[in-house]
N, C-alpha and C positions, 0 to 999 in steps of 0.2 A: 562244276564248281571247284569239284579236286584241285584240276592241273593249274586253274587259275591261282589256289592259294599255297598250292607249290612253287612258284614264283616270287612270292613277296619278298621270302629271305634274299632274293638279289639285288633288295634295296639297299641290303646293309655291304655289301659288297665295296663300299666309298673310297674306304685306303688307299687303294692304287690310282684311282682317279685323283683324289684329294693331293696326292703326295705328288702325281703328274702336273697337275695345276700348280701346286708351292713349287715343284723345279721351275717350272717354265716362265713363273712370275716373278721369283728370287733372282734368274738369270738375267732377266731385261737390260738391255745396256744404260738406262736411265735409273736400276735400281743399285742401293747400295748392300743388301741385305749380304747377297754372296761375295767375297771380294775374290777376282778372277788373280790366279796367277801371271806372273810376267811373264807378258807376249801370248796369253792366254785367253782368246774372246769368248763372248758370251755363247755364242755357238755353238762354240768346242766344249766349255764349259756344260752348258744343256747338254747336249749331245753326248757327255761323259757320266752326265750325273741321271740322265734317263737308260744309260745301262748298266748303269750300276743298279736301280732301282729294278730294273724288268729282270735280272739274275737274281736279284735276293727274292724275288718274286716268284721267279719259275725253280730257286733250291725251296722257298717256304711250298709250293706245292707239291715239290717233289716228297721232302720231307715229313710235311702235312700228317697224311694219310697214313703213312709207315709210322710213325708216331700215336696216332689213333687206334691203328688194328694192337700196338704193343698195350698199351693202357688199355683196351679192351681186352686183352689175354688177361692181364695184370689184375685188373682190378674185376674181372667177372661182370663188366659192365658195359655193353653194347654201344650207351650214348654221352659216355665218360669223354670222349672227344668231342661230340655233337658238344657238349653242353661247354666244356675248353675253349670250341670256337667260338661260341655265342659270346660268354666274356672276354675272351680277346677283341672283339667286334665292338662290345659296349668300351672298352678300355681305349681302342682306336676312336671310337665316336667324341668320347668324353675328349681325349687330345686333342683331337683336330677341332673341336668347338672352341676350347680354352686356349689352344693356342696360337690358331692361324689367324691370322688378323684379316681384316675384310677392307677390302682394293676399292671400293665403291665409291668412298669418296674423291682417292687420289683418282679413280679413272674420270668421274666428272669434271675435276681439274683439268686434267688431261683434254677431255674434248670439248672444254670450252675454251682452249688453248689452242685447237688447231681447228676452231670451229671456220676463222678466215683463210683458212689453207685451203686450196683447191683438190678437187676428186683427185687428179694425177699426179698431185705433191704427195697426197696421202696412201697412193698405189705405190708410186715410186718408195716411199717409206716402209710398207708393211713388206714389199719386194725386197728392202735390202737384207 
């Protein structure tokens, strides 16, 4: 029963996911959310803004921890980081509810729009 409810907290884990998905869908060549630089596609674009995001990623882990063990010297208090990341977690949650806007309608648009395009127009698309 432990190890299963040692795992939950990886639900909350969503940020880097969430933030992977708003690059990927800000980038789309049909959206207007990110405007690409001159001579700059969306490709490149994704492609620039998914490592910038996997670096801030891998300094915030890096960082993390060494941050934790100080505030736990500091403050005599073991779970003084434990409880830092939990509110950063609910702060990330709370953003990404309130801010991200939700694709679901424009994607129905979208595929009742290519619902008369063929299998192989629609391969050839997602291939380019």
């Amino acid at each position: 029963g432990m190890l299963y409810w040692s795992k939950v907290p990886m639900l909350l884990q969503h940020a880097f996911l969430v933030g992977q998905a708003t690059v990927s869908r800000s980038c789309n060549d049909d959206s207007n959310e990110m405007d690409a630089g001159e001579g700059e596609d969306s490709a490149a674009q994704r492609a620039a803004a998914l490592g910038r995001m996997t670096t801030a990623y891998t300094i915030g882990a890096t960082i993390g921890p060494a941050l934790g063990g100080i505030l736990a010297v500091e403050k005599e208090d073991l779970y003084v980081g434990a409880r830092l990341a939990v509110w950063g977690s609910i702060v990330s949650l709370v953003l990404s509810v309130v801010y991200l806007k939700d694709h679901t309608a424009q994607n129905e648009q979208r595929n009742k729009k290519n619902e008369k395009s063929s299998f192989v127009d629609s391969l050839k698309n997602t291939l380019q």
